[in-house]
N, C-alpha and C positions, 0 to 999 in steps of 0.2 A: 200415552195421552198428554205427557208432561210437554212435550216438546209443541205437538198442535197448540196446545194453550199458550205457551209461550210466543208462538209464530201467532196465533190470535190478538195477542197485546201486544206485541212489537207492532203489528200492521194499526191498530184503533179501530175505531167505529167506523171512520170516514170512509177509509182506502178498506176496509174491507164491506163496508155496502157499495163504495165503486164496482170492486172484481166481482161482488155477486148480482149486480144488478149489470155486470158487463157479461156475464157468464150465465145468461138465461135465467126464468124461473124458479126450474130446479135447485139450484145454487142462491138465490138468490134471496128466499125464505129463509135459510137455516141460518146466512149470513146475516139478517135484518136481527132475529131473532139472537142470538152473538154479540154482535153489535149493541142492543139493547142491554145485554148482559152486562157490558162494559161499562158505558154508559151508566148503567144502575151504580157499578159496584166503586164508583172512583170517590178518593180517599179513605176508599178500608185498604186493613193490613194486606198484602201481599200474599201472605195465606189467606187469608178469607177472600180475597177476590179469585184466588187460585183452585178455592173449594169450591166458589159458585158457578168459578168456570167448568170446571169436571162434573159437576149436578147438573150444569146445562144443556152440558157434551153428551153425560150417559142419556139423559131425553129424550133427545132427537134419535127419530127411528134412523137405522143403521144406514138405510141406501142416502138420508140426509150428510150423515155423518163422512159417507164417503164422496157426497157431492163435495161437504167441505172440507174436506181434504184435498181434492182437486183445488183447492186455492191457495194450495202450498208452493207449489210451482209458480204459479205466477205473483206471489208475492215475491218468491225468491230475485225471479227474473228484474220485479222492480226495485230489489235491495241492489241486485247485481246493476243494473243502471244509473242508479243513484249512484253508487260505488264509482263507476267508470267516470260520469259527468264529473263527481268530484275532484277527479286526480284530476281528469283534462282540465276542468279550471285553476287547479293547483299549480300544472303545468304551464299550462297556458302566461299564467303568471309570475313565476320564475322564470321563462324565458321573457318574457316583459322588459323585468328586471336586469336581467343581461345583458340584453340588447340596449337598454339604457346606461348601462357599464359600459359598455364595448363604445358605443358613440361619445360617452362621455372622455374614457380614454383616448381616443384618437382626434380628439377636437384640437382646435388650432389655437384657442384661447386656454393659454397656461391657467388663468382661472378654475376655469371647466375643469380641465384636466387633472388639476391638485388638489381639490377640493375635497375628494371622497377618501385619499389615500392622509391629506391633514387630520379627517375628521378620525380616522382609525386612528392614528397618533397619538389626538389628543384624549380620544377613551380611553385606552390603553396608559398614557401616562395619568389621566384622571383618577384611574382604578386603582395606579399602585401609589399615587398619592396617599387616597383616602385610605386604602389599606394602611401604610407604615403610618400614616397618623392615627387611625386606631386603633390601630396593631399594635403600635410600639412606642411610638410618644404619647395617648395617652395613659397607660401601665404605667409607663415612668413618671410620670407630673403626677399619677395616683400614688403611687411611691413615696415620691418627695412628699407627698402632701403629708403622709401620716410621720413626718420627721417634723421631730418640735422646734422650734425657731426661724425654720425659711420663711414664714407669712404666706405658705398656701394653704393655710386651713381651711377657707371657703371654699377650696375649687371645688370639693362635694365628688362626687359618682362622678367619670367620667364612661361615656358608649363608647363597648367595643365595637369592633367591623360588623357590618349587616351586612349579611352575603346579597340579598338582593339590591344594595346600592352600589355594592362592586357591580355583580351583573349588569345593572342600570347604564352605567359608566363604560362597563366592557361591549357593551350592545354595538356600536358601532366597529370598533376592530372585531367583533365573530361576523358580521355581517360582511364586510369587505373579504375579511379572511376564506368565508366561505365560497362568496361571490367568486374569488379567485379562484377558489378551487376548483367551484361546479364551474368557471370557464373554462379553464387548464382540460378537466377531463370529458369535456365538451371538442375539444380540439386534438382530444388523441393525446393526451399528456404532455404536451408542446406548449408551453407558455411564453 
């Protein structure tokens, strides 16, 4: 029964008084009734909504029970399309973005054309800047500082590296990087 409850709360109240009022009468009572169950039980614990779904489930007379179960299927059907639509716009949109590569590469204005392969450059030398400076020059300036006489006793705490401002930084060389790659094996490995 774990599983129907489960496929009950992934779908909500809405989409499943959709499928039951799309799926006749019959089906369509036990869903309403479901439906309301949910509804009732939101912001309790997970178990307690999971207990009041299996007290709702045992309830309903059996031929109910197996009307809703016929709604397993076509919930499935609409994960599995959801699913599909998503990649194709995922899709859809990586190649966008290729195609937008590909024309920018080939244009006649050296501009255009240097612009995406500058900006990888300077992420990439961006990144290992701020890495060796917090990496390695500030250690050492924290170093000196605790040495009596130089006059950096104020420099205080200096930040190590934050991986997400490397990433930050790197974000443009992975994207070119990639872009190259997913066109490279778009062409058959021929770049």
């Amino acid at each position: 029964m774990i599983p129907l409850v489960q496929m009950l709360l992934t779908a909500g109240p809405t989409i499943l008084r959709m499928l039951g009022n799309a799926s006749g009468e019959n089906v369509a009572r036990p869903a309403n009734v479901i439906a309301n169950v949910i509804e009732a039980t939101r912001g309790l614990s997970p178990a307690m909504v999971t207990a009041r779904m299996g007290e709702a489930l045992a309830a309903l007379p059996p031929d109910q029970l197996i009307q809703l179960r016929s709604l397993e299927v076509k919930f499935a059907e609409i994960a599995r399309d959801r699913e599909v639509n998503q990649l194709q716009a995922e899709t859809a949109q990586l190649t966008a973005a290729q195609e937008t590569a590909r024309v920018e590469a080939q244009s006649s204005d050296e501009y255009v054309r240097r612009t995406r392969p500058k900006l990888a450059r300077h992420g990439a030398a961006a990144a290992l800047a701020y890495g060796l400076v917090t990496g390695a020059l500030f250690p050492l300036l924290g170093a000196l500082a605790r040495v009596p006489g130089l006059g950096l006793d104020g420099l205080g705490e200096l930040p190590g590296p934050d991986p997400w401002v490397i990433g930050a930084l790197f974000t443009p060389t992975a994207a070119y990087i990639g872009a190259r790659t997913a066109d490279a094996f778009s062409r058959g490995g021929k770049t």
